[in-house]
N, C-alpha and C positions, 0 to 999 in steps of 0.2 A: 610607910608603915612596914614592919617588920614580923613577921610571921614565924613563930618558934612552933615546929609541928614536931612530932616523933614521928607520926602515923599518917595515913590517909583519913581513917575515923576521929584521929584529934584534929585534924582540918575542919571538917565536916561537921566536929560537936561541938565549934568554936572553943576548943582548950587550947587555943596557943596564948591567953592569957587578954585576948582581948576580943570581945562580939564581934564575929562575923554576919553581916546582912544578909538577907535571902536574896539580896540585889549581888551583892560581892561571892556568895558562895554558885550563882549561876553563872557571873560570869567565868570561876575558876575551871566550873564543866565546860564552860564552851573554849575554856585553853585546851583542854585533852580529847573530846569527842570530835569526830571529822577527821581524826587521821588513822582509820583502821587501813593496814595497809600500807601506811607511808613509813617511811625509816625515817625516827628520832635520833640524833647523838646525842648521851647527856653526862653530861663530866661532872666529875665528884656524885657520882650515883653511888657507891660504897654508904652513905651514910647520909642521916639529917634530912634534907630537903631535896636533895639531889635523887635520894632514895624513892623516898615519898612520891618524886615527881618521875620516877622509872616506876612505879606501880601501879600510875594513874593513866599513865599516856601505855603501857601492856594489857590493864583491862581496857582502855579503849580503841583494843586493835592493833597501835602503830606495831612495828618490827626495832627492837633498838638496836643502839651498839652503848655499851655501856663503858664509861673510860673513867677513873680514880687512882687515887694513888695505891691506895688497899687493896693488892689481888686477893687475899684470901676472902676479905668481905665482898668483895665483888663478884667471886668467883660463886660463893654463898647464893647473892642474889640470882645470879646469872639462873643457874642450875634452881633455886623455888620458882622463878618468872617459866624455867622450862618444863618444868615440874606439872603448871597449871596450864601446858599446851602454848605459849606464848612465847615467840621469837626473840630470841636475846640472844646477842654476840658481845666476845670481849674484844 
C-alpha cells in the first residue's frame, strides 16, 4: 500500500486517500518513538515522505542528518527542525 502524505497531520487524519486503522496508525508511532537520542540518516528528506518522515523521528528525539538532492529545501528544513530546538545536520 502506498501512502501519499504532505504532512504529519495528513498521516494521522488518514488524508493520504485511503483509511488508516488505529491498528496501522500505532504502529507508524512505534517506527519513530524509542529513538530519542539516536542519529536517523534520512535521504530525500527535502520533500514528500522523506520530509514527513524527518519531522516525525525530530519530535521523537532522534538527532538527524538529513541528505537530498534540494539544498535549499533542505537547508529550509534543517534550520525550522533547529528552530524547535531539534538536532539536524546536512
Amino acid at each position: 500500500m502506498t501512502l501519499r502524505c504532505t504532512d504529519t497531520q495528513d498521516l494521522e487524519q488518514g488524508r493520504s486517500g485511503r483509511a488508516i486503522s488505529s491498528t496501522m496508525k500505532h504502529d507508524l508511532e512505534d517506527t519513530y518513538y524509542g529513538h530519542s537520542g539516536k542519529v536517523v540518516i534520512i535521504t530525500g528528506s527535502s520533500g514528500g515522505i522523506g520530509q514527513m518522515t524527518a519531522r516525525r523521528f525530530a519530535h521523537a528525539g532522534a538527532k538527524l542528518v538529513l541528505v537530498a538532492r534540494s539544498a535549499d529545501k533542505l537547508k529550509t528544513l534543517a534550520e525550522e527542525l533547529r528552530g524547535q530546538g531539534r538536532d539536524a545536520w546536512l
